[in-house]
C-alpha positions in Angstrom: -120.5 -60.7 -15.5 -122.0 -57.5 -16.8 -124.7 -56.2 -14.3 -127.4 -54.3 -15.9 -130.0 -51.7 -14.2 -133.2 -53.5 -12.6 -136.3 -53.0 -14.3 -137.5 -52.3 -10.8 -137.8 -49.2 -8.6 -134.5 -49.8 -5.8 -135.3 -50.5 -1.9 -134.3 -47.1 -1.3 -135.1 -44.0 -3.5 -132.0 -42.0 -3.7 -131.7 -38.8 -2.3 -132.0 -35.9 -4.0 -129.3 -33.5 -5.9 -130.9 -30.7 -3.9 -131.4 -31.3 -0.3 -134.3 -28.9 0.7 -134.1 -26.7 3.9 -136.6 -27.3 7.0 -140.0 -26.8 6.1 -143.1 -25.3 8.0 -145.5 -27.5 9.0 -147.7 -26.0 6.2 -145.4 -26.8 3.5 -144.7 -30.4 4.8 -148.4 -31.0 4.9 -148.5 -30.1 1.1 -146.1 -31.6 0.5 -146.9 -34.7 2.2 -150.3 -34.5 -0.1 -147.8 -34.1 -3.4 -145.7 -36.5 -2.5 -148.9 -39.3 -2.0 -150.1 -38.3 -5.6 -146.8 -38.5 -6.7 -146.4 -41.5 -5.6 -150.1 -42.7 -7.3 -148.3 -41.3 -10.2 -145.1 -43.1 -10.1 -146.6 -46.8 -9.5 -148.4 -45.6 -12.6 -145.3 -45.3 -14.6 -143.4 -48.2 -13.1 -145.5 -50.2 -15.0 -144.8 -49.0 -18.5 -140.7 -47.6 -17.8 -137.9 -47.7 -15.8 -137.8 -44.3 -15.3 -139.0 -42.1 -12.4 -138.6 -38.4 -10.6 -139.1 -37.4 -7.8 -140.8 -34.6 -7.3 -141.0 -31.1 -4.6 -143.8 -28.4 -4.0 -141.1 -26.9 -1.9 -141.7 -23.2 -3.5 -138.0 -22.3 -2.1 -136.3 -25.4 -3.4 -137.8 -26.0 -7.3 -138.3 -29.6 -8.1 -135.5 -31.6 -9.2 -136.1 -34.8 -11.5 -133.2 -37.4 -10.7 -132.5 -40.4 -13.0 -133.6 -43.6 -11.4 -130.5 -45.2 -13.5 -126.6 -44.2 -13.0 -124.0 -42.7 -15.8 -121.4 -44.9 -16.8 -118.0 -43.7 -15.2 -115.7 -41.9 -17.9 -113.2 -44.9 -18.7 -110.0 -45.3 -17.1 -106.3 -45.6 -17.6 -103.2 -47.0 -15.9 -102.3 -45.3 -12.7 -98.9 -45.5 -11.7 -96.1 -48.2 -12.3 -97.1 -52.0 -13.4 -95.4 -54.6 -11.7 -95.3 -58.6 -13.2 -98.1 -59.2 -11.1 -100.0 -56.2 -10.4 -101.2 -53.8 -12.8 -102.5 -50.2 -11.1 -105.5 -48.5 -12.4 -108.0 -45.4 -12.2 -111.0 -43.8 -13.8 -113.5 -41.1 -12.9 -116.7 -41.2 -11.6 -119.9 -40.3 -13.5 -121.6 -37.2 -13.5 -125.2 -37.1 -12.2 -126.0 -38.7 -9.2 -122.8 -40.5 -7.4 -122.4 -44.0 -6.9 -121.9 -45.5 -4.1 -119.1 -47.8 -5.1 -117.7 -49.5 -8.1 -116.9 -52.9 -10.1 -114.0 -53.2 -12.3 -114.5 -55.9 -15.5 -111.3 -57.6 -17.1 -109.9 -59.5 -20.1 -107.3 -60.4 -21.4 -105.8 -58.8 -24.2 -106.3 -55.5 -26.0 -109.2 -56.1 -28.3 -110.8 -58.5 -26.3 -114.2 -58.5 -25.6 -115.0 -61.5 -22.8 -115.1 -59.0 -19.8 -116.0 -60.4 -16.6 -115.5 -59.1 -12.8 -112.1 -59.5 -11.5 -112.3 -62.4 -9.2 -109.9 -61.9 -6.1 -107.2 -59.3 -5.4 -107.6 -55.8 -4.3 -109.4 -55.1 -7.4 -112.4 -57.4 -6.9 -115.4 -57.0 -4.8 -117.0 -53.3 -4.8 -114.2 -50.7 -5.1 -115.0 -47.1 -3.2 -112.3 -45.2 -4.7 -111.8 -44.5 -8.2 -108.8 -46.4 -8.4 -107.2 -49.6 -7.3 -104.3 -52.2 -8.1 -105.4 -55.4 -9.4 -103.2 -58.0 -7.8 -105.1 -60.8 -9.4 -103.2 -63.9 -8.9 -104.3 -65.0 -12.4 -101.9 -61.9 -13.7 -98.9 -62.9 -15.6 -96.0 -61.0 -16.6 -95.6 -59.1 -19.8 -99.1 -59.0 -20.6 -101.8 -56.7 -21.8 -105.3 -56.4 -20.3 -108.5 -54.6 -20.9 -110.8 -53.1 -18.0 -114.1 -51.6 -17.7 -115.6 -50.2 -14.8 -119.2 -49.4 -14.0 -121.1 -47.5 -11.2 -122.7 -49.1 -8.6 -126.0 -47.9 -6.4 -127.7 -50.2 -4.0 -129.1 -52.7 -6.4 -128.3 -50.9 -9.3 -125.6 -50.8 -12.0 -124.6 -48.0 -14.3 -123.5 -49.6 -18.3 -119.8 -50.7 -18.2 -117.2 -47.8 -18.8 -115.5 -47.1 -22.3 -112.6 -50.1 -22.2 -109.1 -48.9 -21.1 -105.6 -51.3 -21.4 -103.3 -51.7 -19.3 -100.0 -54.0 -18.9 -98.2 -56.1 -16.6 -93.8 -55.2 -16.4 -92.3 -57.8 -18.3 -89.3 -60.3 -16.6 -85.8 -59.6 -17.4 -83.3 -60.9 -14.9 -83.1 -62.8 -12.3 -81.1 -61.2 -8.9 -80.0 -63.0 -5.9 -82.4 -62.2 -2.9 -80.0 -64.3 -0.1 -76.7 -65.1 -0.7 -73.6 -65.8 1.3 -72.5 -62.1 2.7 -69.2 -60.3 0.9 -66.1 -61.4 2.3 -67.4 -64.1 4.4 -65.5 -67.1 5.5 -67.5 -70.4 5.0 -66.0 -73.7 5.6 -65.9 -76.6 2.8 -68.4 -78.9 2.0 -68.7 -81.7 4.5 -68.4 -79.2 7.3 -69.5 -75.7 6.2 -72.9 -74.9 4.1 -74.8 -71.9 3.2 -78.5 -70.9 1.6 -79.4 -69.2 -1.4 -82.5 -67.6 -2.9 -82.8 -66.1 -6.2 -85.7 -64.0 -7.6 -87.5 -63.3 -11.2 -87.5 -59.9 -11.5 -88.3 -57.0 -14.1 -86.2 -54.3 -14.8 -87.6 -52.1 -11.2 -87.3 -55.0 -9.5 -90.4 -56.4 -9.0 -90.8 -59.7 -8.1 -92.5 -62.0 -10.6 -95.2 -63.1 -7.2 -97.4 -64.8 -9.4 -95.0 -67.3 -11.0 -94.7 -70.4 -9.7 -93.7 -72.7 -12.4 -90.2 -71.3 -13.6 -87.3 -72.9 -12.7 -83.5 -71.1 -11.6 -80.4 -73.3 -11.7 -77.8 -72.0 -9.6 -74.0 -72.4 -10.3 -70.7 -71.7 -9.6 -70.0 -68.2 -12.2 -67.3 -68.9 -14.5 -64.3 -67.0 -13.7 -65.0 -66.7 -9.8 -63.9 -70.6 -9.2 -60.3 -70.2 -7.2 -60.1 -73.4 -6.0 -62.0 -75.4 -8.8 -64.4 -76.5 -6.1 -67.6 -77.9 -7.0 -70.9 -76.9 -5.9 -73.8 -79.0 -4.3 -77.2 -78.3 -2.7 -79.4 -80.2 -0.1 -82.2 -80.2 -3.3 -80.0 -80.3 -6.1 -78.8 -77.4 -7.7 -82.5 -76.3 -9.8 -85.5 -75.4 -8.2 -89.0 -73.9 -8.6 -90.1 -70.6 -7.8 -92.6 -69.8 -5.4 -93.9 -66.6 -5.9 -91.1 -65.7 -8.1 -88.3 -67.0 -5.8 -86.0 -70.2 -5.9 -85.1 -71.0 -2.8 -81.5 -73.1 -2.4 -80.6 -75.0 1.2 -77.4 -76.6 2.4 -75.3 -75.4 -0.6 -71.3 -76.3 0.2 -68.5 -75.6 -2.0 -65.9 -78.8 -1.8 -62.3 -76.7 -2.1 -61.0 -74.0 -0.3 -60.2 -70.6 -2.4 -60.7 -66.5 -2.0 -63.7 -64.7 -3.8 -66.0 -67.6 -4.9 -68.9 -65.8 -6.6 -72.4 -67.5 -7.7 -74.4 -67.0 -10.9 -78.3 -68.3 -12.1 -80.0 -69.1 -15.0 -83.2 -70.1 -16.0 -84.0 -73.2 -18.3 -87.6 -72.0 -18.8 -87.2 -68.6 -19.7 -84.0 -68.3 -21.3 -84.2 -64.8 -21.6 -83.4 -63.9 -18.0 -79.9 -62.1 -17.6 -77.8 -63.1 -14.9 -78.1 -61.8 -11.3 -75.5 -58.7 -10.9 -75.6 -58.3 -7.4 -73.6 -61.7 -6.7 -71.4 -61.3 -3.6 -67.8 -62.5 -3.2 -67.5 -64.9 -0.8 -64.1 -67.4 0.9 -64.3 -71.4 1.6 -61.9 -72.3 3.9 -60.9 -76.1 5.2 -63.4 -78.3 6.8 -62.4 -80.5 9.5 -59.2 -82.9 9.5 -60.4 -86.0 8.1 -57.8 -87.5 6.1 -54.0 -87.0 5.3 -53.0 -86.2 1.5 -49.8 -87.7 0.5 -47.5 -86.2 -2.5 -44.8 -88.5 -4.4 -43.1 -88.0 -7.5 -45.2 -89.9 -10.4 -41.6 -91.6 -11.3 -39.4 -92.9 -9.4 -36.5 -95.8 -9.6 -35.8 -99.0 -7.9 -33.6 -98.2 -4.9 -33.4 -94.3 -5.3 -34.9 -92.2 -2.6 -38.2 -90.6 -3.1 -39.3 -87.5 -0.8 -42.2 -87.2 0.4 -44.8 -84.8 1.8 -47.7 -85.2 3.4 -50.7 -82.7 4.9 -53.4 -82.8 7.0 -56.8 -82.3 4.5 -60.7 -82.4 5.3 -62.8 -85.1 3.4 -62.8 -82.5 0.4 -58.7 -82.2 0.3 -58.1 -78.9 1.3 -55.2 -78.3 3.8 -56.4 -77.7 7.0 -54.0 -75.3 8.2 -54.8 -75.0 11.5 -53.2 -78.5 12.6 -49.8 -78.5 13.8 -50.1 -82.4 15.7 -47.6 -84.8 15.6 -48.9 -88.2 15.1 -47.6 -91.6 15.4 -48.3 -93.1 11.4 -48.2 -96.3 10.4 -46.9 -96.7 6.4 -47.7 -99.6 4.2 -48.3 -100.2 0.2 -45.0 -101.0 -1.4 -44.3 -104.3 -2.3 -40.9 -106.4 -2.2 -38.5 -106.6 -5.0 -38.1 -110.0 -7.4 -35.4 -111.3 -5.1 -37.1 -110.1 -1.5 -35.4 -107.0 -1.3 -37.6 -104.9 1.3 -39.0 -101.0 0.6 -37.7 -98.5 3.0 -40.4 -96.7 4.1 -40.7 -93.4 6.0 -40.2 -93.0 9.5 -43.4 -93.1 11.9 -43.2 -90.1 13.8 -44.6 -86.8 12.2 -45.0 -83.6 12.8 -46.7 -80.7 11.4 -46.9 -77.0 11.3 -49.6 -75.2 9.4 -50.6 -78.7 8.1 -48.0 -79.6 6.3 -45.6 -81.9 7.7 -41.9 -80.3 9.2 -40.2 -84.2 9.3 -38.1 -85.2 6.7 -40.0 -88.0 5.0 -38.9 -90.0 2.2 -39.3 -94.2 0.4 -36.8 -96.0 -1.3 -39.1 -98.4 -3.7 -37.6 -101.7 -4.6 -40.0 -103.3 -6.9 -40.9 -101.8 -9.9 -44.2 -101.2 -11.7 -47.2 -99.2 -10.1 -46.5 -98.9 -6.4 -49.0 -97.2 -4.0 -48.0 -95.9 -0.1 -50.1 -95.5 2.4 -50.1 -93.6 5.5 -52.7 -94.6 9.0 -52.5 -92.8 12.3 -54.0 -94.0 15.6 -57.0 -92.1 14.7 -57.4 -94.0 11.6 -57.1 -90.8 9.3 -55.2 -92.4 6.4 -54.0 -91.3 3.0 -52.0 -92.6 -0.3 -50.2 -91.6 -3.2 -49.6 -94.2 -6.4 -46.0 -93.9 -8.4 -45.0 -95.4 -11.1 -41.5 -97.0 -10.4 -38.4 -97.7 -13.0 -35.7 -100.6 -12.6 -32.6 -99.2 -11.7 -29.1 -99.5 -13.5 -27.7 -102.8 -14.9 -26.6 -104.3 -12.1 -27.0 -108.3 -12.6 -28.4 -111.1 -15.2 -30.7 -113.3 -14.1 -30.2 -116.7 -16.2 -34.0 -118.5 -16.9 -33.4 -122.3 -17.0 -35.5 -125.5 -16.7 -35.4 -126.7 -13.2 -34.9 -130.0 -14.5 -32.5 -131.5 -17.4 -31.4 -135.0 -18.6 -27.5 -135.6 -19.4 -26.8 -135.1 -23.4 -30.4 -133.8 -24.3 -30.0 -130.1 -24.9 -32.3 -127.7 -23.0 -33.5 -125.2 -25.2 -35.2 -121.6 -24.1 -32.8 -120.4 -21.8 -33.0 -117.0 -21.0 -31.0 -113.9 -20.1 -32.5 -110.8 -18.3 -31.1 -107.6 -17.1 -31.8 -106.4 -13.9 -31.1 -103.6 -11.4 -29.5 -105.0 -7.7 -33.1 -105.3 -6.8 -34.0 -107.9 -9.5 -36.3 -105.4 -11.7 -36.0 -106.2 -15.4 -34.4 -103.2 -16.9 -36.5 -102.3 -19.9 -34.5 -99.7 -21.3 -31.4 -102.4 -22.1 -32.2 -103.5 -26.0 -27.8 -104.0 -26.5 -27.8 -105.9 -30.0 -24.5 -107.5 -29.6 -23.9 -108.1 -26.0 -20.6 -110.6 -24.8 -21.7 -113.0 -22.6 -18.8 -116.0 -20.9 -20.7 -118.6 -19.6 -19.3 -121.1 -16.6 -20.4 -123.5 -14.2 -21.5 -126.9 -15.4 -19.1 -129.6 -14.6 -17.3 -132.9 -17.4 -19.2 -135.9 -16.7 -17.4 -138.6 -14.9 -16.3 -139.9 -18.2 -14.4 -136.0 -18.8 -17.2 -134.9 -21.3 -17.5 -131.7 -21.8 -20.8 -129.9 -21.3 -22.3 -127.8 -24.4 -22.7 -124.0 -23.2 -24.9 -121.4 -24.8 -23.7 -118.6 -27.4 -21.2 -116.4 -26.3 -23.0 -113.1 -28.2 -26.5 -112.2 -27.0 -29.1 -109.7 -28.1 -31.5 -108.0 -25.6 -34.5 -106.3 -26.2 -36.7 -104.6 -23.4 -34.0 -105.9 -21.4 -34.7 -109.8 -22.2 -32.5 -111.9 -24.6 -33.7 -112.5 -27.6 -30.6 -114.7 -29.1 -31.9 -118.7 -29.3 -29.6 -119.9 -26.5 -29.6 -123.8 -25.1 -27.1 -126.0 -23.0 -26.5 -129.6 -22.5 -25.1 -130.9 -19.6 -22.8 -134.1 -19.6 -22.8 -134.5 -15.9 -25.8 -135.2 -13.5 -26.8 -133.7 -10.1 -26.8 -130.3 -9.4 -25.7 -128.0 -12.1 -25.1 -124.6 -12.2 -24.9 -122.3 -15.4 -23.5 -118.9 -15.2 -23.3 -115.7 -17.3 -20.6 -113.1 -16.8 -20.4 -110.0 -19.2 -17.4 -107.9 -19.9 -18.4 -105.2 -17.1 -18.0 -109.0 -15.2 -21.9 -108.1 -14.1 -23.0 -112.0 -13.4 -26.4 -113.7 -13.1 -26.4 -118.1 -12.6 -29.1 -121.0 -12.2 -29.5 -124.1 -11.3 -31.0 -127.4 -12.3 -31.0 -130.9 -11.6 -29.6 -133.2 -14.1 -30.5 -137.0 -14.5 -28.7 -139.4 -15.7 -29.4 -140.5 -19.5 -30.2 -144.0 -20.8 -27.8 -147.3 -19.4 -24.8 -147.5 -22.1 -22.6 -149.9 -19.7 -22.7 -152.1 -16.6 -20.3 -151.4 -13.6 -19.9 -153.3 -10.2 -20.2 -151.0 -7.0 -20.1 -150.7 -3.5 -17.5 -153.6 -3.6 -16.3 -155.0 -0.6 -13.7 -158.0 0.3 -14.0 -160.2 3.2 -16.0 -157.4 5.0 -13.6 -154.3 4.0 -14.6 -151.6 1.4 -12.9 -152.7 -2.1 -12.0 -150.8 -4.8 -14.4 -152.1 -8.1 -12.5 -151.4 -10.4 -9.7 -153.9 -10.0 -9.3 -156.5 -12.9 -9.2 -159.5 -10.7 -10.5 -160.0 -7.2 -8.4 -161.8 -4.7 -11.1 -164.3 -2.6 -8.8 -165.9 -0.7 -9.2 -164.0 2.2 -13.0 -163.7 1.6 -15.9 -163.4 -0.4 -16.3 -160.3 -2.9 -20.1 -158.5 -2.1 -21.2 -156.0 -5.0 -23.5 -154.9 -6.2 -24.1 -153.8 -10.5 -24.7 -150.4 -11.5 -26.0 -149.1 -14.7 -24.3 -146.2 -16.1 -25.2 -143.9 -19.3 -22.8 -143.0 -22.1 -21.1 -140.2 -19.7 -20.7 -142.1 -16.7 -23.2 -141.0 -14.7 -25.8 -142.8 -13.2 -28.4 -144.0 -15.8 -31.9 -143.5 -15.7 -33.8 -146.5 -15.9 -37.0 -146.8 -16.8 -37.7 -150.1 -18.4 -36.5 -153.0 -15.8 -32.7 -154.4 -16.6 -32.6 -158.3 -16.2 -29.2 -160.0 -15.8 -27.7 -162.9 -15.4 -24.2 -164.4 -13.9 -22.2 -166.9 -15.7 -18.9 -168.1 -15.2 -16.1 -169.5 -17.4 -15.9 -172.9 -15.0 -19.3 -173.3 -15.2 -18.8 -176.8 -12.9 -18.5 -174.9 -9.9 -20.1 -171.7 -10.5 -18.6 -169.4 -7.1 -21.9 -167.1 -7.1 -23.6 -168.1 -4.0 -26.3 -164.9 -4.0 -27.9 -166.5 -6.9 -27.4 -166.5 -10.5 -30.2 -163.8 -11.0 -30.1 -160.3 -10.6 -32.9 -157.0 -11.4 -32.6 -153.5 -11.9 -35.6 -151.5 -11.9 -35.0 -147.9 -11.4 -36.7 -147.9 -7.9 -34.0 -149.0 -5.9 -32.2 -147.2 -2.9 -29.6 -146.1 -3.9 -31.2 -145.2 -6.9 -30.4 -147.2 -10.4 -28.5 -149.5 -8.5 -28.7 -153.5 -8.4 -31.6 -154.3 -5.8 -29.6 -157.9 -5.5 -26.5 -157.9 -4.0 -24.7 -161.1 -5.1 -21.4 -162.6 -3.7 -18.8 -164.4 -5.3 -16.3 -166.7 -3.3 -14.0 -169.6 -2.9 -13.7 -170.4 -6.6 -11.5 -173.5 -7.0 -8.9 -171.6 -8.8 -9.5 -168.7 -10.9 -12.9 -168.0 -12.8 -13.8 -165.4 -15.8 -17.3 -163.4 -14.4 -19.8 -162.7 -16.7 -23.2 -160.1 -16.2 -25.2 -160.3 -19.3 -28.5 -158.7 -19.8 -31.3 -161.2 -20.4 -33.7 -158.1 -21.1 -33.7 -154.3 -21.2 -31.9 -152.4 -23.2 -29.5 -153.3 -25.2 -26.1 -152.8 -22.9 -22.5 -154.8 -23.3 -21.8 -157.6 -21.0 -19.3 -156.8 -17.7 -16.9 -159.2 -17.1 -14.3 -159.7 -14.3 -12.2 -162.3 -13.0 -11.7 -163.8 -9.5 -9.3 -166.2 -8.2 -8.5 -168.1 -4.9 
C-alpha cells in the first residue's frame, strides 16, 4: 500500500545538509535564543503546512532550509539476469536529503496500475541498498511486472518512483538433475533400482523454484531401449514438482541390455523440450529365480525335440553368472491315444554361463498343445508350450459299436489314420483309398458276414465313405482293415444273438454219459435221455429272447407219454446258460418207439422240434 508523507512534523528532525563546525559558547548561546524563536515560529507553521526549515545564526555556516518531505527516487530498471522465479532490480536514490531506506511496490503486468508492497522475499521489508532481487514466491515464469520504489525517512515516505518493468525467464526444457551415472551397471527390476529427478528449467538453467503444480512423466527414450525392458517407479512413472523438480524413487528396468537412456515430458506444459543431458546407462540380471525353457513351436509325435534351458531372474534375463548343476524334475507332456509314454529329458543339468552344457531333448507322443515343465529342489521352475503334429501313417484305427446284434447292420463305422502313436493324422484327405477288410467269422449255420466298402475317402485323416457291417455270428467279433501298404487298424464288438427262428435240444446226455443231440432217434434202452431245448435265431446262434417261450411235449403214443420231467417247459431269456430251457425234462422207457414233439404254446412264432425215441 502507497505510504504518503505525515502531515506531522517526524520524531526526529533530520539533520542538516551542512553540518556546522564547533561553536563558541557565544555563538551557541545565540543560537540557542534563534533556535527557541524558531521553534515559536515553526509550531506556528505546523499548523497551516507541512513544510518546515530549519534555521542557523552560525555566521560561518549560512542557514540551510531542508525539506521536511523526501524526493521520489529516479525510477528503476532490471539489474542483471531474471530467473523463472526471481526478477533482479535497481534504481537510484533521490537527490536532496537521503533516505534512510527503501520500499519497493509491485504489480503485475506492464500497464498495471494496482501496486502494492512486495510481501515476502528479499525484496520486501525496507531495502537499504538501491537494488535487490525479488524472490517473491508469488513470481511465475515468463511474466512481466511493474515496480515502484519510494524513499523512506523515519516515519516518512517520499511519492512512489516513476514505474519501471521487469520480467521473469520463461521455461523451456526440462533436464535431468539425478540420474543413473554413464556407464553404470544396475541390475534388473526385482533386484536392482535407481532414482531420478528431473527439473523445469529456462534456457540458463534456472530452476522454475516457484512451480509446484507441473507435472514430468519419465520414460524410457525411444531408440535407447536394447533389451525392450519396461520401466517402473515406486510412485508411478508422473510426478509433481516441488520447487521445479520431479522427483522419481525405486525406478527398475525389467531386461537386461547396454546403453539404456531416459527421456521426460511434461503433460502440463507441453512446450518443454526434452532433457539433453540424459546419461547412458547398463541393466544387467537380477537374481536366479526361475529357469527359461526354449522348444521348437512345432514339433511331431515321436520325433525328438531339443531343448535348452537357462538360468533367468524373475524378469527373464539370463543370469550369466550361474554355472550349477541341478537335479530337475520334468513334467507336462501327456500320453498318446493308445498310452504311449513322452520321453522326457534327463534330470541332471549343468550349466556354464547360464545356459545349460547337457544335451537335453523330448520326444512328444500325443499331439495337440503340449507344455514341459522343468522344477529343481529349490523349486525354481520353468515351461515352454509346443504345438505337436501326428506323425506318418502308420496304422487305422477302425470306430465300431461296442455292441451289435446278428443280421442288423451297424451303420457309422469309422476309419482313421494315425501315426504309431495313435494321433489322427490330419494331413491324410486320400479320395480313393483301398481298404480289405477281415475278421468276422460265418455263423454256425455258414453265413457269411456283410463287410464294409472296399474304397474309402478320408478327409482330415477321417473316413468320410458311409461304411456299415453285419455280423452273422455272435460273440466276440473282430473287424479289420488292411490297406495296400498292408498298414492295419481292427475292433471289436460283442454280437448277440437275433430273434428265435428254430428250437434245438442240448446238453443231451444218455443214461448219464454226454450224447450227441443231434441224432435222429435216441436209444433209451440203456437209460433215460436228459436235455435240455435251446432257442436258436435264423443263423444258428444262440437267440435273444426277450418275450418268454412256452412249450409243450407231446408224443405220438400219447397212452404212455415217456416224459417223466413234466409235459411243461419255459424259456425266458434269464436262464444260466443263457437262452437255454430253465426245465430240464427227461424222456425214458417208452414201450416201443415214440415220435417227440416240442411245440410252442406262446412266444414267437417258431416251428415245432421233433425227434423220436425207442426202447
Amino acid at each position: 500500500m502507497t505510504r504518503h508523507a505525515p502531515a506531522h512534523r517526524p520524531r526526529r528532525p533530520p539533520a542538516p545538509l551542512g553540518r556546522p563546525g564547533r561553536r563558541p559558547a557565544s555563538q551557541r548561546l545565540g543560537l540557542l535564543a534563534v533556535g527557541i524563536g524558531a521553534a515559536a515560529g515553526l509550531l506556528f507553521i505546523l499548523a497551516g503546512v507541512a513544510v518546515a526549515y530549519w534555521a542557523t545564526t552560525d555566521s560561518s555556516n549560512p542557514a540551510e532550509a531542508v525539506a521536511a518531505t523526501l524526493a521520489a527516487p529516479t525510477a528503476g530498471k532490471p539489474k542483471g539476469t531474471a530467473t523463472p522465479s526471481s526478477v533482479p532490480i535497481k534504481w537510484t536514490a533521490p537527490t536532496g536529503y537521503a533516505p534512510t531506506g527503501y520500499t519497493v511496490l509491485r504489480c503485475t503486468g506492464s500497464a498495471c496500475t494496482n501496486f502494492t508492497a512486495i510481501s515476502n522475499g528479499t525484496c520486501s521489508g525496507t531495502i537499504s541498498a538501491t537494488s535487490c532481487t525479488d524472490t517473491d514466491s508469488e513470481l511465475t515464469a515468463d511474466t512481466t511486472y511493474s515496480y515502484q520504489v519510494e524513499a523512506d525517512l523515519d516515519n516518512w515516505a517520499s511519492a512512489p518512483s516513476s514505474s519501471f518493468t521487469a520480467a521473469t525467464s520463461s521455461l523451456t526444457s526440462l533436464a535431468f538433475t539425478g540420474q543413473p551415472d554413464s556407464g553404470k551397471n544396475i541390475q534388473a527390476a526385482g533386484t536392482g533400482s535407481f532414482p531420478v529427478q528431473v527439473a523445469i528449467e529456462d534456457a540458463d538453467g534456472n530452476v522454475a523454484a516457484n512451480d509446484n503444480t507441473d507435472t514430468v512423466t519419465l520414460a524410457i527414450a525411444g531408440g535407447d531401449n536394447p533389451g525392450s525392458g519396461t520401466l517402473s517407479c515406486a510412485g508411478g512413472l508422473t510426478a509433481t514438482v516441488s520447487s521445479g523438480v520431479a522427483s522419481f524413487t525405486g525406478c527398475a528396468i525389467t531386461m537386461a541390455g547396454t546403453g539404456y537412456e531416459l527421456t521426460a515430458s511434461s503433460a502440463t506444459d507441453t512446450s518443454l523440450t526434452a532433457p539433453a543431458n540424459a546419461n547412458s546407462f547398463n541393466i544387467t540380471a537380477g537374481t536366479f529365480a526361475r529357469y527359461g525353457l526354449a522348444v521348437a513351436s512345432t514339433a511331431t509325435a515321436g520325433t525328438p525335440v531339443t531343448v535348452t534351458m537357462t538360468a533367468e531372474d524373475s524378469d527373464g534375463n539370463t543370469v550369466t553368472s550361474y554355472d550349477g548343476s541341478p537335479t530337475v524334475s520334468w513334467t507336462g507332456p501327456a500320453n498318446s491315444p493308445n498310452g504311449t509314454k513322452p520321453t522326457l529329458p534327463g534330470k541332471a543339468v549343468s550349466f556354464a554361463d547360464g545356459v545349460n552344457t547337457t544335451s537335453l531333448s523330448v520326444t512328444f507322443a500325443d499331439a495337440g498343445s503340449q507344455a514341459l515343465t522343468a522344477t529343481d529342489g529349490s523349486s525354481r521352475t520353468g515351461s515352454a508350450t509346443t504345438t505337436v503334429s501326428a506323425g506318418t501313417l502308420a496304422q487305422y484305427a477302425v470306430g465300431l459299436a461296442s455292441t451289435a446284434t446278428a443280421g442288423t447292420p451297424v451303420t457309422g463305422v469309422t476309419l482313421t489314420a494315425e501315426d504309431a502313436d495313435g494321433n489322427t493324422v490330419t494331413t491324410d484327405n486320400a479320395s480313393s483309398q483301398s481298404i480289405t477288410w477281415s475278421g468276422p467269422q460265418n455263423s454256425p449255420n455258414a453265413t457269411a458276414p456283410t463287410l464294409p466298402s472296399g474304397t474309402v475317402s478320408f478327409a482330415d485323416g477321417v473316413s468320410t465313405t458311409a461304411l456299415s457291417v453285419t455280423f452273422s455270428d455272435s460273440g466276440s467279433q473282430t473287424l479289420t482293415a488292411t490297406d495296400t501298404s498292408s498298414l492295419t487298424g481292427s475292433a471289436t464288438t460283442t454280437v448277440s444273438g437275433a430273434a428265435p427262428a428254430s428250437l434245438k435240444l442240448a446238453n443231451c446226455t444218455l443214461n448219464g454219459s454226454t450224447h450227441s443231440c443231434t441224432a435222429g432217434t435216441f436209444d433209451l434202452s440203456n437209460g433215460p435221455l436228459v436235455a435240455d431245448v435251446q432257442a436258436l435265431d435264423q443263423y444258428g446262434n444262440a437267440a435273444t429272447i426277450t418275450t418268454e417261450i412256452t412249450m409243450s411235449v407231446t408224443s405220438s403214443d400219447p397212452a404212455d407219454l415217456p416224459v417223466t420231467s413234466g409235459a411243461s417247459l419255459t424259456i425266458d431269456g434269464t436262464a444260466t446258460p443263457a437262452n437255454q430251457s430253465t426245465t430240464t425234462f427227461s424222456v425214458a422207457d417208452p414201450p416201443a418207439s415214440a415220435m417227440i414233439t416240442i411245440h410252442v404254446t406262446s412266444g414267437p412264432s417258431i416251428p415245432d422240434l421233433t425227434f423220436m425215441v425207442k426202447a
